[in-house]
C-alpha positions in Angstrom: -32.6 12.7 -1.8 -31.6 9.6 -3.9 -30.0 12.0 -6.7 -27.9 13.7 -4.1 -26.6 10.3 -2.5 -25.5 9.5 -5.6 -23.5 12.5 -6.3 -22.0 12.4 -2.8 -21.0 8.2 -2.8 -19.9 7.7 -6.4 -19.2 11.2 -8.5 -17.8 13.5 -5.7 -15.0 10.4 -4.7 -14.1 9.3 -7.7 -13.0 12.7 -9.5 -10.8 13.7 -6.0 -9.6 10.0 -6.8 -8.5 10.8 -10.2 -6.9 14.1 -9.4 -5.2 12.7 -6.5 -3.5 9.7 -8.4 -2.7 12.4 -11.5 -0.8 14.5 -8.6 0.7 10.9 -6.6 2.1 10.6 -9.9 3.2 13.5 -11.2 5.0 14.7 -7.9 7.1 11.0 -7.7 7.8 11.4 -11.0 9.1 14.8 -10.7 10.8 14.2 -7.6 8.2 17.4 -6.2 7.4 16.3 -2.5 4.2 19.3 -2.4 2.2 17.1 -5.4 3.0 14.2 -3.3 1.7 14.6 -0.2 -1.2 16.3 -1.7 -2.0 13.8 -3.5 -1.8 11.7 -1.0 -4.1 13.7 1.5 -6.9 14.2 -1.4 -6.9 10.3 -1.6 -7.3 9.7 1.5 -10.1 12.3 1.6 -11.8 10.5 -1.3 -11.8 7.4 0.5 -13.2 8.8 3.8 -15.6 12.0 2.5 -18.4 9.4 1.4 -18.9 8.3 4.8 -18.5 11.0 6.4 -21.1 13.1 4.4 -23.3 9.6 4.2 -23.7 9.5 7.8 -24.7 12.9 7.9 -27.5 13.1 5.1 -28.9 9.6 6.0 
């Protein structure tokens, strides 16, 4: 159980973090609205995921 909380509240949110700054980035710098916004959404979903998946397991 510890193992997996782990995974879920530090690994899981930080990669989608990564990607979603690399596509923030890249789609402002590229003037390409589509990388934006996803970017955007994934971040958002790193922020929130934990808790949502926390809530559930604990």
């Amino acid at each position: 159980m510890a193992q997996s909380v782990v995974i879920f509240s530090e690994v899981i949110p930080t990669i989608l973090a990564v990607v979603a700054l690399y596509f923030l980035f890249s789609g402002v710098l590229d003037n390409k609205r589509t990388y934006t916004i996803g970017g955007i959404v994934l971040f958002v979903l790193a922020v929130f995921i934990p808790f949502v998946i926390l809530s559930s397991i604990i």
